[in-house]
C-alpha positions as CSV (number, residue, x, y, z in Angstrom):
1,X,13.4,41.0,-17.2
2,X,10.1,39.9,-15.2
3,X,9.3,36.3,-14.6
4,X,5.8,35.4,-15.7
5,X,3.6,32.8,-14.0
6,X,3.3,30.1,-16.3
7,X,-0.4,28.7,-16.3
8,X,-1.0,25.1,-15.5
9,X,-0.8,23.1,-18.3
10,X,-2.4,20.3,-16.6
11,X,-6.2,19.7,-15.4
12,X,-6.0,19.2,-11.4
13,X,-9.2,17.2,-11.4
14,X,-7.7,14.4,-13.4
15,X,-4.8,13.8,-11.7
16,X,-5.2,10.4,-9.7
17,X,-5.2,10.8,-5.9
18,X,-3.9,14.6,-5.7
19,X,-6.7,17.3,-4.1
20,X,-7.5,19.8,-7.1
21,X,-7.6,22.2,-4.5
22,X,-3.9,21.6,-2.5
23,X,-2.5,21.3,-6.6
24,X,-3.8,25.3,-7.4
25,X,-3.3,26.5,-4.1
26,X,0.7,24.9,-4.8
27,X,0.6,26.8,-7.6
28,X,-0.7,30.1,-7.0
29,X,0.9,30.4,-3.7
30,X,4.0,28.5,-3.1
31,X,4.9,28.8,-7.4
32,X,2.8,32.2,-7.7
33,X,4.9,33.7,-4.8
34,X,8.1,32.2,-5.6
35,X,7.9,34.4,-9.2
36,X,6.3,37.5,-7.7
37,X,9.4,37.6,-4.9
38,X,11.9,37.2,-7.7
39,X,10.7,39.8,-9.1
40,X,10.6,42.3,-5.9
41,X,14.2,41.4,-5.6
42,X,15.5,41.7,-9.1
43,X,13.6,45.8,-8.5
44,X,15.7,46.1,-5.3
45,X,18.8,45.0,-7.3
46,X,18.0,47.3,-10.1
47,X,18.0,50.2,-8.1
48,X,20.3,49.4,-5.5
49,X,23.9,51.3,-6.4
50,X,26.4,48.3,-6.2
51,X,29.4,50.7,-5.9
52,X,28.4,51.9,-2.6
53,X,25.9,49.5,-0.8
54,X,27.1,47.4,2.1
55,X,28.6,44.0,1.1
56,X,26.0,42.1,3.5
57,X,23.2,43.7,1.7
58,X,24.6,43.0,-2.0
59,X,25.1,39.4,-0.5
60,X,21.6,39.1,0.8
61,X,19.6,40.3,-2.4
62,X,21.7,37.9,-4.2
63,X,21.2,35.4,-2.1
64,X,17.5,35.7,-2.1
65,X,17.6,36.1,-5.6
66,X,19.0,32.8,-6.3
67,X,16.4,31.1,-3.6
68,X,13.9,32.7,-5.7
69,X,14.8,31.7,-8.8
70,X,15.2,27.8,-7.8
71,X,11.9,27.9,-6.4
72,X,10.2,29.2,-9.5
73,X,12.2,26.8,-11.6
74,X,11.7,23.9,-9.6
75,X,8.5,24.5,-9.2
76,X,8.0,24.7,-13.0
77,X,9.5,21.4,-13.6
78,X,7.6,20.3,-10.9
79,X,4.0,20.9,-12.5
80,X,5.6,20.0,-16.2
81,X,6.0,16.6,-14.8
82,X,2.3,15.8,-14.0
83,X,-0.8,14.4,-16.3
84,X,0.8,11.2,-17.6
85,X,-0.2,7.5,-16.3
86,X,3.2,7.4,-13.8
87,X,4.7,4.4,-15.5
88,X,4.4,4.4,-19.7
89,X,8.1,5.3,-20.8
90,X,9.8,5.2,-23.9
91,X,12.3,2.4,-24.3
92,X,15.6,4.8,-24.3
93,X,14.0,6.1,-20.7
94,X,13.9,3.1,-19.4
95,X,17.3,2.0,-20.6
96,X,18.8,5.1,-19.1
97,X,17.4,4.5,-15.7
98,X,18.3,1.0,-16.0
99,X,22.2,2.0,-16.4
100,X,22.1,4.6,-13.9
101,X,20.4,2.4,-10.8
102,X,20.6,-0.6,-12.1
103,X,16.6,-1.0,-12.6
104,X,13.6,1.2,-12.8
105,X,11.9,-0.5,-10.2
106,X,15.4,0.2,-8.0
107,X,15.0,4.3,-9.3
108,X,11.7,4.2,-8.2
109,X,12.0,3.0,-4.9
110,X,15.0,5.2,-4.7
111,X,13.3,7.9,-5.8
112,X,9.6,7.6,-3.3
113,X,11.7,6.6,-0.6
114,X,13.8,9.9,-0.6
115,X,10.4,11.8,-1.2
116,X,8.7,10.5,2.0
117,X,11.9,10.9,4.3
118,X,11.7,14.7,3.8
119,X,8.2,14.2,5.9
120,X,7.7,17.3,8.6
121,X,10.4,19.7,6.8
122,X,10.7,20.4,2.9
123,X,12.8,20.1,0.1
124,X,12.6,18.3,-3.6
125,X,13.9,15.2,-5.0
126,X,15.2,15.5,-8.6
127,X,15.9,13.4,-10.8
128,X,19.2,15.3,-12.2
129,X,21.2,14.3,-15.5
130,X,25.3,14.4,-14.8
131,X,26.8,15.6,-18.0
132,X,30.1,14.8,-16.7
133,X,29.6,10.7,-16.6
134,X,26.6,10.4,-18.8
135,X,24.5,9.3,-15.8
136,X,21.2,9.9,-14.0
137,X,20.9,10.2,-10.0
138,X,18.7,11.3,-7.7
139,X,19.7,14.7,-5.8
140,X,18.8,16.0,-2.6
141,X,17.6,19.4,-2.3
142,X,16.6,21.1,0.5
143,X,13.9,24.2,0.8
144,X,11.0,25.5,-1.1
145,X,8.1,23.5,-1.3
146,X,5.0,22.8,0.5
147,X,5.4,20.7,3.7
148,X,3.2,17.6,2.6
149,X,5.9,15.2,1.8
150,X,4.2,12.1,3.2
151,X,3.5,9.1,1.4
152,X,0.4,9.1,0.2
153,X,1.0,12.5,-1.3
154,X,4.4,11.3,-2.9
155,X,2.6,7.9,-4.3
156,X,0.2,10.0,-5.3
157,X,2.9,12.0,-7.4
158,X,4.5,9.5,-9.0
159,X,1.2,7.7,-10.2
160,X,1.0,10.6,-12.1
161,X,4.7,11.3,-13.7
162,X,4.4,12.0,-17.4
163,X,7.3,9.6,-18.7
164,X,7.1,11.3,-22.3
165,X,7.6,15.2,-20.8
166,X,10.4,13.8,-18.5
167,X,12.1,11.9,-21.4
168,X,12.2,14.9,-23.8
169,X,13.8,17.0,-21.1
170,X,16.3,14.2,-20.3
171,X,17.1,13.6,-24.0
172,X,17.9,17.7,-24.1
173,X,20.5,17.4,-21.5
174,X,22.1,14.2,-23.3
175,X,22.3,16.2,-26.6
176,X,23.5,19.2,-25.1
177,X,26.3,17.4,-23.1
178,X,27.1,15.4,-25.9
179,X,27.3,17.2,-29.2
180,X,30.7,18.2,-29.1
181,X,31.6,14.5,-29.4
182,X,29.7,13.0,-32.3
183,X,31.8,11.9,-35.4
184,X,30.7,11.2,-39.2
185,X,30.8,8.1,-41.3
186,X,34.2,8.7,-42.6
187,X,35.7,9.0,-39.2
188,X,35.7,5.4,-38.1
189,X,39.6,4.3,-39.6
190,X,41.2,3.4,-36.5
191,X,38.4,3.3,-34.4
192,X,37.6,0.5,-31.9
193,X,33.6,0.1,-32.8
194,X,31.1,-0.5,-30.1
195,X,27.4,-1.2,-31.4
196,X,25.3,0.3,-28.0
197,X,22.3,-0.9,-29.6
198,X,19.4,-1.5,-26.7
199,X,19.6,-5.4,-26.0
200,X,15.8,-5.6,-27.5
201,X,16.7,-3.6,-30.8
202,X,19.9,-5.6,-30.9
203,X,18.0,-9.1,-30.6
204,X,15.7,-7.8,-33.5
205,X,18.5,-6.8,-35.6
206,X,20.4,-8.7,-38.7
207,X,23.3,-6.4,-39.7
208,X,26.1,-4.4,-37.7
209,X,28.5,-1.7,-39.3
210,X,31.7,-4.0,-40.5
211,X,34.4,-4.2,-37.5
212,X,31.7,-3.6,-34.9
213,X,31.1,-5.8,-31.7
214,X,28.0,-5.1,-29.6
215,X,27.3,-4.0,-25.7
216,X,24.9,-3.6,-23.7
217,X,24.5,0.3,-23.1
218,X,22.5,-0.6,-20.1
219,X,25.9,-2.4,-18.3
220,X,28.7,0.2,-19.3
221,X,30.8,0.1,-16.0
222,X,30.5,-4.0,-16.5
223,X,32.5,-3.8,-20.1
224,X,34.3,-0.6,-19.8
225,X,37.5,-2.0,-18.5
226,X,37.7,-4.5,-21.3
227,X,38.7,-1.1,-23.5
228,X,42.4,-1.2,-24.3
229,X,44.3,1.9,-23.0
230,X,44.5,4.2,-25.1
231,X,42.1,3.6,-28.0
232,X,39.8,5.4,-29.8
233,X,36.5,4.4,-29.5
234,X,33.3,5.0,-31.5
235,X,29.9,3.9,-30.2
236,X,26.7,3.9,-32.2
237,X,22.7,3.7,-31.8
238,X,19.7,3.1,-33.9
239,X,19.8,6.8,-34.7
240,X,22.8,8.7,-33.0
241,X,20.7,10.3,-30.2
242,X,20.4,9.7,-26.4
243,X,21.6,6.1,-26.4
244,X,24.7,6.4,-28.1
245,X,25.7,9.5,-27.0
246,X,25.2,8.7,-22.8
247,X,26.8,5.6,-24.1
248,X,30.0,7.8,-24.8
249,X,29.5,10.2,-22.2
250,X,30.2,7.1,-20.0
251,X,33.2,5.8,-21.5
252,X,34.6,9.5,-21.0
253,X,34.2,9.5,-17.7
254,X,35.9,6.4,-17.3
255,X,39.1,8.2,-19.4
256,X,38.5,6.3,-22.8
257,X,38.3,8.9,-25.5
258,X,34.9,8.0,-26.8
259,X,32.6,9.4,-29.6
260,X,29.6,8.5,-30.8
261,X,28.6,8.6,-34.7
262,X,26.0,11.0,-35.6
263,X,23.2,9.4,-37.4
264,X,23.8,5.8,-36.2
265,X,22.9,2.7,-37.9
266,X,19.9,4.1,-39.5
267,X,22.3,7.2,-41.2
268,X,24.6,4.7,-41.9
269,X,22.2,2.3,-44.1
270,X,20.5,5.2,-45.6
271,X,23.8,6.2,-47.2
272,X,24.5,3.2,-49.1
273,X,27.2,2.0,-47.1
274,X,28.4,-1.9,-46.3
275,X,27.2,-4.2,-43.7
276,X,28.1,-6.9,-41.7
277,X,25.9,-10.0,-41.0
278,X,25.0,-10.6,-36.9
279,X,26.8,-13.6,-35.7
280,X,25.8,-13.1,-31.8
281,X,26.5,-11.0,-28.9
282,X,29.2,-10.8,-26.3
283,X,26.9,-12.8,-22.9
C-alpha cells in the first residue's frame, strides 16, 4: 500500500522561535522524501522475485525499507508534537514523568540535553513508553533528521511541545499494554488493595474502597518491596485509566502479580457499592 504525505496540521508562523521556512522545508523534504523513498522501495520489492534474487539485495531493500519507514514515522510524530505552549500538561502527564525521572524538570533537562549533544550529526530523541515496566525513558536514536540539533533550535522545540497530543498518545500505549490486566468489582476477595490515587486527588478525597491503603503512584520502586511475596495485588485510580494501570505495569515488572480494577473509584461509587472513611496516608 502507498504512504501518503500527511499535511501539517500545524501553522509554522505561530510556532515560537522556529523559521516557518526551515519547518516546511523539514517537511517537504526531509518528511516529503522519507515517504516518496518508501514507496520506490516497497515498488522494487513488489516486483523483485524473492525466490531467486541475491540475498544481499533482498537484505538491502529491506533494509532501506525499514530506514524509510522510521523516518516517515518519526518524522510524523515529530510534527504531531508541535503547536502547544511547551509546558501546560495534564496532571496524569505529569505524574507519569514524575515516576519515570523522578521530576519533570529532571525529564526535561534530560530530555534538551540529549537533543543538543547530537549537534554536527543527526538522530532523534524520543520520549518512548516501556510496556514491559510501565515506565517512560528517553531513547537514543540515531539517523534521519535534519542536521540543526543545536540549542536554540531544540529550546526552540520544546517551547513549543503540545502536552495534550503527547499525553493522548502516551495514554494509548498504557491502555494497550495494560488491558489484559484489569479486573472487575467482584474480583477483589483476597486481594491486597493499593489506592494509586495522585497525592493531589488523594489529599482532596474523603472515602477509599474498604481494605484499601494508599501510595503514591509517583514513588512505586520506593514501596514496592513492602509487597508480601506472593500476593495478589489490586491497584486503583480515579477512573481505571493510565494511572492505575502504569501503576500495575510497575508492580509486574518488579514480579508482584498486579492488576488494576477497571473503572476505579469513580465505577466503584457509581455502582452503589461501600466505602471506607480516610484516616491518612502512609508518609
Amino acid at each position: 500500500m502507498e504512504a501518503k504525505i500527511q499535511e501539517l496540521a500545524v501553522d509554522p508562523a505561530a510556532l515560537r522561535g522556529l523559521s516557518a521556512n526551515l519547518l516546511l522545508s523539514h517537511h517537504r523534504n526531509n518528511y516529503g522524501g522519507a515517504v516518496k523513498r518508501l514507496n520506490a522501495i516497497r515498488a522494487q520489492l513488489a516486483a523483485l522475485d524473492v525466490a531467486t534474487a541475491p540475498g544481499f539485495k533482498l537484505n538491502g531493500l529491506k533494509r532501506e525499507e525499514l530506514v524509510a519507514a522510521n523516518s516517515m514515522r518519526l518524522h510524523e510524530l515529530y510534527f504531531a508534537s508541535l503547536g502547544g505552549d511547551g509546558t501546560t500538561m495534564t496532571p496524569a502527564m505529569a505524574l507519569a514523568l514524575d515516576a519515570s525521572f523522578g521530576s519533570v524538570a529532571r525529564w526535561r533537562a534530560e530530555f534538551a540535553a540529549m537533543g543538543k549533544a547530537l549537534g554536527g550529526g543527526s538522530g532523534w530523541v524520543l520520549l518512548t513508553f516501556m510496556p514491559g515496566d510501565g515506565s517512560l525513558v528517553n531513547a537514543w536514536c540515531a539517523d534521519h533528521t535534519h542536521s540543526l540539533a543545536g540549542g536554540v533550535y531544540v529550546d526552540a522545540f520544546m517551547a513549543n511541545v503540545d502536552w495534550a497530543g503527547v499525553y493522548e498518545r502516551y495514554q494509548s500505549a498504557v491502555d494497550g499494554a495494560s488491558d489484559a490486566f484489569g479486573v472487575g468489582q467482584e474480583e477483589l476477595s483476597g486481594a491486597t488493595l493499593f489506592d494509586v490515587r495522585r497525592a493531589g486527588m488523594f489529599e482532596k478525597a474523603d472515602a477509599l474502597i474498604p481494605g484499601a491503603s494508599w501510595r503514591d503512584p509517583a514513588a512505586v520502586a520506593a514501596w514496592s518491596a513492602e509487597v508480601p511475596v506472593g500476593a495478589e495485588v489490586v491497584v486503583y485510580c480515579v477512573y481505571g485509566h493510565e494511572v492505575g494501570r502504569a501503576t500495575a505495569l510497575r508492580l509486574r515488572s518488579q514480579g508482584i502479580a498486579a492488576r488494576f480494577l477497571r473503572g476505579g473509584i469513580d465505577g466503584w461509587k457509581a455502582a452503589g457499592r461501600p466505602l471506607q472513611a480516610k484516616a491518612g496516608r502512609p508518609d
